[in-house]
C-alpha positions as CSV (number, residue, x, y, z in Angstrom):
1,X,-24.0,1.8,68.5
2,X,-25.3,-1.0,66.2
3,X,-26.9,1.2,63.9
4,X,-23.8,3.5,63.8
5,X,-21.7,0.5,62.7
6,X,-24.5,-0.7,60.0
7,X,-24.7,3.1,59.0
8,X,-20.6,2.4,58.5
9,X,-20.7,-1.1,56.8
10,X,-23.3,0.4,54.3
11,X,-20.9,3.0,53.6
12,X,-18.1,0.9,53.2
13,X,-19.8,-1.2,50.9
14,X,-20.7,2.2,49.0
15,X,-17.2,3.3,48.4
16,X,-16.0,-0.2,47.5
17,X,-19.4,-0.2,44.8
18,X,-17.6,2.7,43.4
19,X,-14.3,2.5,43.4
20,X,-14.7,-0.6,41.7
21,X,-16.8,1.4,39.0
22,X,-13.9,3.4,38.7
23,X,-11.8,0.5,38.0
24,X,-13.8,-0.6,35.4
25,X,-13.7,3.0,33.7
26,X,-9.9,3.4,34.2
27,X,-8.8,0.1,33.1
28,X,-7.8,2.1,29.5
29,X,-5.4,5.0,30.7
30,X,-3.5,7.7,28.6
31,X,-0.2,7.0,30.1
32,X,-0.4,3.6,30.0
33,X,2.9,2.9,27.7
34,X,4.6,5.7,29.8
35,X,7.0,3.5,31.3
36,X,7.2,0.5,29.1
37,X,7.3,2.6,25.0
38,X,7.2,6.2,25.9
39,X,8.3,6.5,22.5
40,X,4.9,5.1,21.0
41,X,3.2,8.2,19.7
42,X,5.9,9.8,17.9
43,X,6.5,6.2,16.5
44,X,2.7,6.0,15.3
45,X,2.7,9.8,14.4
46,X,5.4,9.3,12.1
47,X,4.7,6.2,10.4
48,X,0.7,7.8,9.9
49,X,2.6,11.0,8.4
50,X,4.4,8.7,5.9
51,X,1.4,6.6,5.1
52,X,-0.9,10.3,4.0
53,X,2.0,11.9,2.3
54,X,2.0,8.8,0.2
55,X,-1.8,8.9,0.0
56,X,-4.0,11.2,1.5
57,X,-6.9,8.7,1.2
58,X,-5.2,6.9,3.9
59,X,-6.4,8.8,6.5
60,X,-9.7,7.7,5.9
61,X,-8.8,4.1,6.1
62,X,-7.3,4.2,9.0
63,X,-9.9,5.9,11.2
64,X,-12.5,3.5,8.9
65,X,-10.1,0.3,10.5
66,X,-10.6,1.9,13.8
67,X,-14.3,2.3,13.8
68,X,-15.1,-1.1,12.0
69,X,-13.2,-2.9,14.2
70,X,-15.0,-1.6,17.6
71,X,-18.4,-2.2,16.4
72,X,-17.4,-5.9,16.3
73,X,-16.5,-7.2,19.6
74,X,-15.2,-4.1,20.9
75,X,-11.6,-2.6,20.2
76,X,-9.7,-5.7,20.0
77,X,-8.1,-5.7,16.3
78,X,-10.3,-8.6,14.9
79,X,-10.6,-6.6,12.0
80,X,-7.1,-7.3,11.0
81,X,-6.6,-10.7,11.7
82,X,-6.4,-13.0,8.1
83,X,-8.0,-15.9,7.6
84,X,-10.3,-18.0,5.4
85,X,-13.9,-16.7,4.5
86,X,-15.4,-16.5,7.5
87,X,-13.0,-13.2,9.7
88,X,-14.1,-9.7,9.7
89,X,-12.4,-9.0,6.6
90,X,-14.8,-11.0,4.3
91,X,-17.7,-8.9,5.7
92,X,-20.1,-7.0,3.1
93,X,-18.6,-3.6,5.2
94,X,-15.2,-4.8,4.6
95,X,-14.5,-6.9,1.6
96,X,-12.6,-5.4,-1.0
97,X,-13.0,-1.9,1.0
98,X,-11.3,-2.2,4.2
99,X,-7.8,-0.7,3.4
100,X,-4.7,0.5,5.4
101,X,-3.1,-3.0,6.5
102,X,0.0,-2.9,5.2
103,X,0.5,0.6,6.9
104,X,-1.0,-1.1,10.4
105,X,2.2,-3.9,9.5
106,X,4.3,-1.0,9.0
107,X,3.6,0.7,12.5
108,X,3.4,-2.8,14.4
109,X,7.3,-2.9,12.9
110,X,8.7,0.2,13.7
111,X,6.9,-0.1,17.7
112,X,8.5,-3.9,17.8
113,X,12.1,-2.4,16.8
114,X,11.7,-0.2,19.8
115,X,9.2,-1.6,22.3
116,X,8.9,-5.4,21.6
117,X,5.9,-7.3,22.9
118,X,4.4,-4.6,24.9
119,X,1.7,-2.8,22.4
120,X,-1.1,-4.3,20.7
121,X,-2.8,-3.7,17.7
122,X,-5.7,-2.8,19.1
123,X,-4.3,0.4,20.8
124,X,-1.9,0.9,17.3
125,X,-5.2,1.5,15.5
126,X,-6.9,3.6,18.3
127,X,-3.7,6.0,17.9
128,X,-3.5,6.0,14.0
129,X,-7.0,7.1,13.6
130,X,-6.4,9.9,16.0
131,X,-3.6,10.7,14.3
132,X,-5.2,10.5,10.6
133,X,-7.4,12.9,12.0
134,X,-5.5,15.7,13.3
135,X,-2.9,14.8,9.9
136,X,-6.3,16.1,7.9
137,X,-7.1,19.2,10.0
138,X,-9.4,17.9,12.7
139,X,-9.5,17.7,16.2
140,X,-6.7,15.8,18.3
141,X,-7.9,14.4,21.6
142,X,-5.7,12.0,24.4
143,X,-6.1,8.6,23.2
144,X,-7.0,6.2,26.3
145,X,-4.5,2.8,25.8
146,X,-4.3,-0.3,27.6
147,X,-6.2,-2.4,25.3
148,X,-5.4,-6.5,24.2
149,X,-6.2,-8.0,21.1
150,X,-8.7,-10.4,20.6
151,X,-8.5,-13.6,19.2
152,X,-11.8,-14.3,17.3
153,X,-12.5,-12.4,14.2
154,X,-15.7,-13.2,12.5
155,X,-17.7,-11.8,9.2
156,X,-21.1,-12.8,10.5
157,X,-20.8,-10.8,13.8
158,X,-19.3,-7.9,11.5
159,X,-22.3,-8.1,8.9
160,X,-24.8,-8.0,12.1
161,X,-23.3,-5.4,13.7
162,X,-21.4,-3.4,11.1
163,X,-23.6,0.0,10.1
164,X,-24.6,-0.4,6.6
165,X,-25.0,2.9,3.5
166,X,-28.2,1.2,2.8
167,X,-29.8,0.9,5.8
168,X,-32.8,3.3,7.5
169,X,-31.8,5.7,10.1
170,X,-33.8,3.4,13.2
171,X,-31.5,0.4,12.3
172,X,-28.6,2.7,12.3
173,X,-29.2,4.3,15.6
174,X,-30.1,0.4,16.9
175,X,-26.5,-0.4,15.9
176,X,-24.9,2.4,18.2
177,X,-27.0,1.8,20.8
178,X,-26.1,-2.0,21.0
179,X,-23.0,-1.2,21.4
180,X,-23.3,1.9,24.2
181,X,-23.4,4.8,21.7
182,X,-26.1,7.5,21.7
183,X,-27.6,9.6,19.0
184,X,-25.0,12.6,19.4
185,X,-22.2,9.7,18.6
186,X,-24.1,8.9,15.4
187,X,-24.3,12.3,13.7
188,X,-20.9,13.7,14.9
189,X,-18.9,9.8,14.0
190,X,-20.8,9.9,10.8
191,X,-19.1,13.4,10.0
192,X,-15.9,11.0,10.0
193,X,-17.1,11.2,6.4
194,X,-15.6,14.3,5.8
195,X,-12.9,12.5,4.3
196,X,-12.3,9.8,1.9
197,X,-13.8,8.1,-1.2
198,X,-16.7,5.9,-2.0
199,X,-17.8,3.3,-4.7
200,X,-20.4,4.1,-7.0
201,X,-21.9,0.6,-6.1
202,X,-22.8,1.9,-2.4
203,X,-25.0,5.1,-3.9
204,X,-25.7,4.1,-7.1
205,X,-29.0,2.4,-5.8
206,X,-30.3,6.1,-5.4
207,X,-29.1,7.4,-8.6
208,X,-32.1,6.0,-11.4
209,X,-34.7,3.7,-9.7
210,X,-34.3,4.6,-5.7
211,X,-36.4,2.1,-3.9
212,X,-38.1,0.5,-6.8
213,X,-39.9,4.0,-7.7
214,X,-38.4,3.7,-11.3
215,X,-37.0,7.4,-10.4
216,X,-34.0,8.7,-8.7
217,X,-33.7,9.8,-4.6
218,X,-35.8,12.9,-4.3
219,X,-33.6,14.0,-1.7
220,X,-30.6,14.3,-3.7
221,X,-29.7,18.2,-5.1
222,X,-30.5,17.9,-8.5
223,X,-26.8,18.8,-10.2
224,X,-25.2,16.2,-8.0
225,X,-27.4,13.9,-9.2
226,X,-26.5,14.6,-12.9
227,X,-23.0,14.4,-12.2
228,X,-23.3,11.0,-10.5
229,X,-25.6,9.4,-13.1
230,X,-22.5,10.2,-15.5
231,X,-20.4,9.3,-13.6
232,X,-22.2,5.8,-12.4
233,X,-24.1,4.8,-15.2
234,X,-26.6,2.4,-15.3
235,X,-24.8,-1.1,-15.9
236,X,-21.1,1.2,-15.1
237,X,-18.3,0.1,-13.0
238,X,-19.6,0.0,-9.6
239,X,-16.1,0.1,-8.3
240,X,-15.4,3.8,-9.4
241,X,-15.0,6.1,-6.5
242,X,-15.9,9.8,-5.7
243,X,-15.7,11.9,-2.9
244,X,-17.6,11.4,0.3
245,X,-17.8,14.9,1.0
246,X,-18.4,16.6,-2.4
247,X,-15.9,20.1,-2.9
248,X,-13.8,18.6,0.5
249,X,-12.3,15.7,-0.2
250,X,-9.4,15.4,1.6
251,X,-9.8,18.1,4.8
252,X,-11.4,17.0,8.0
253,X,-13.9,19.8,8.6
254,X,-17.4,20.6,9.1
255,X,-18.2,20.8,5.0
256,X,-20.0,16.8,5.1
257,X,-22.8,18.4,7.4
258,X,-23.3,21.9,5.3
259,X,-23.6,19.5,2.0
260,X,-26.4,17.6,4.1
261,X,-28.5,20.2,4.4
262,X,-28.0,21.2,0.7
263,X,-29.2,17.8,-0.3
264,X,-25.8,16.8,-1.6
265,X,-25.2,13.5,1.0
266,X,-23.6,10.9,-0.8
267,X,-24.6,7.7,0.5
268,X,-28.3,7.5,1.7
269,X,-26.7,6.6,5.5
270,X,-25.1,10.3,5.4
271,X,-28.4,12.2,3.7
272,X,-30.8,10.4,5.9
273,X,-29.1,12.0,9.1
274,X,-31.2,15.2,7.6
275,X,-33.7,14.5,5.1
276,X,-35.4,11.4,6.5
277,X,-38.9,11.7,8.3
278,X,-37.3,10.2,11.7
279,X,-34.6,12.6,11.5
280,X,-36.9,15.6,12.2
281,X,-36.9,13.9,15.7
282,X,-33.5,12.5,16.2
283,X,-30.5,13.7,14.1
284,X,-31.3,16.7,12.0
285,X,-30.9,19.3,14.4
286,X,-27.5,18.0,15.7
287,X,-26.6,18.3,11.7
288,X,-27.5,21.9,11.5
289,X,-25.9,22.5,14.9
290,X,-22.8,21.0,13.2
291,X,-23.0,22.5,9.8
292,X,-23.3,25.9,11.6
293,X,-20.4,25.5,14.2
294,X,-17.3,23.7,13.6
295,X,-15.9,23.9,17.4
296,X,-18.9,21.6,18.5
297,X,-18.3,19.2,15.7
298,X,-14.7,18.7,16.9
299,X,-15.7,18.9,20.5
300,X,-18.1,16.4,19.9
301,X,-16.0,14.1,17.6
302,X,-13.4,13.8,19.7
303,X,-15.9,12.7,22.6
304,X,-17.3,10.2,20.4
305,X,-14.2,8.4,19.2
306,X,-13.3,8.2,23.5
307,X,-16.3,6.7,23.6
308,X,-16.2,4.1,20.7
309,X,-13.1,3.2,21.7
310,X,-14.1,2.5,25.1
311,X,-16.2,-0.4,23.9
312,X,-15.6,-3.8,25.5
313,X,-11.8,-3.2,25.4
314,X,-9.6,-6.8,26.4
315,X,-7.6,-5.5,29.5
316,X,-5.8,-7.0,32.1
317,X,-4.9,-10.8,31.3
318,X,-7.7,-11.0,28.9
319,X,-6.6,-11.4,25.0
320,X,-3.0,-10.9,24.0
321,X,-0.4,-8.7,22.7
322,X,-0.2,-9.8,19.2
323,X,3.4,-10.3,17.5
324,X,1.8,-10.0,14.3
325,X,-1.1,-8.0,13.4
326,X,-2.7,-10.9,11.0
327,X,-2.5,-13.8,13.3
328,X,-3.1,-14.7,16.9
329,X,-0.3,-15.5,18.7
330,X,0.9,-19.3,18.5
């Protein structure tokens, strides 16, 4: 009888292990502004719709807010917050790059007229990017909400943790993996690429002397790389900006991972993903996978912005619901 009621306690303590596992996984909810702004997605949907009929580049800058601001301190908004020097925004990732406040302000204004002090900017960015993606002609998924914003926003945790286009592919993976991402999250979230624009000072270093070998990037098709050098001559204006995804700028499809395998990556983060030695056993053969199929890119995008932006959310009493997006509450 003793056993029997050991057997029981163990058992007990088993589902209780769990459940609280659940917990922990089901803190962030898809209906979690049901009750308290069930208008909230049509507000987002139609202040992102206004932002890329403006701009098509938008798009890109929002989902680039959403994914530099989770790889610092988890989904908490730190990117936005202003400040002197030393917040996210100064960071070498973000600094005269990072784009798409004002539209952030612009949403955060139109929830507050209908839903004051109830969503934060955390989960207003989370739903943009979604949004900017399906606005481009990618995949749509069910955004998980429920997150706070933080209060600490600082450019030397974003320079640390921030993925950089200059970087080999082992530091790159090591920057996923701190934060709970795996090797299928780096390829497909790199093929956020698929959209937007880049400076010619973050793939210029591969245009004329990659690497100090007084030569250009071997791995770069070799009419791309006479349109760049044109285009981003020596001692040019590093702040020019081309296409991320050469010939498909501006749709969200599978066209970043064909040009890959053709050698015409833009920045040496993107062609590594294919050409580098470490990718023959890591990432090139989810790149061919995706270059060939367009349903597993989406399938697997959409998994992988869940799962980014199910990284060390605020939840519960923790952080805040910021009245402004720039500033922690006073």
């Amino acid at each position: 009888m003793m056993k029997s009621s050991n057997n029981f306690k163990g058992y007990s303590l088993l589902v209780i292990s769990l459940l609280l596992c659940l917990g922990v996984r089901s803190q962030l909810t898809t209906d979690f502004y049901s009750k308290t702004c069930p208008t909230l997605l049509s507000i987002v949907r139609k202040q992102v719709q206004n932002a890329i009929k403006t701009e098509m580049r938008m798009a890109a800058s929002l989902l680039r807010l959403h994914f530099h601001d989770c790889f610092v301190n988890g989904c908490d908004a730190s990117v936005l917050l202003d400040g002197d020097n030393t917040t996210e925004k100064f960071a070498f990732g973000n600094i005269n790059s990072a784009r798409g406040f004002e539209v952030v302000d612009a949403i955060k204004s139109a929830v507050e007229s209908s839903c004051s002090g109830v969503v934060s900017c955390a989960d207003i960015l989370a739903i943009a990017a979604r949004d900017s993606v399906l606005l481009s002609g990618g995949p749509t998924w069910r955004v998980l909400l429920g997150r706070r914003d933080g209060a600490v926003s600082s450019a030397t945790q974003a320079n640390a943790a921030l993925p950089s286009p200059f970087e080999a592919l082992d530091a790159i993976i090591k920057k996923y993996t701190d934060v709970g991402l795996n090797i299928t999250d780096v390829v497909s979230l790199s093929g956020g690429h698929t959209i937007g624009l880049a400076k010619c000072g973050t793939f210029d270093n591969r245009l004329f002397n990659f690497s100090g070998t007084g030569a250009p990037d071997s791995t770069m098709e070799a009419s791309m790389l006479a349109d760049l050098q044109s285009f981003c001559p020596v001692n040019g204006d590093s702040n020019r900006f081309t296409a991320l995804d050469r010939n498909s700028t501006d749709l969200f499809d599978n066209h970043y991972f064909k040009n890959l395998v053709d050698g015409k990556g833009l920045l040496g983060s993107d062609q590594i993903l294919y050409s580098s030695d470490l990718a023959g056993s890591t990432t090139k053969s989810l790149v061919e996978s995706y270059s060939k199929d367009l349903k597993l890119f989406f399938t697997d995008f959409a998994n992988s912005m869940i799962k980014m932006g199910n990284i060390s959310p605020l939840t519960g009493s923790n952080g805040e619901i910021r009245k402004n997006c720039r500033a922690v509450n006073s």
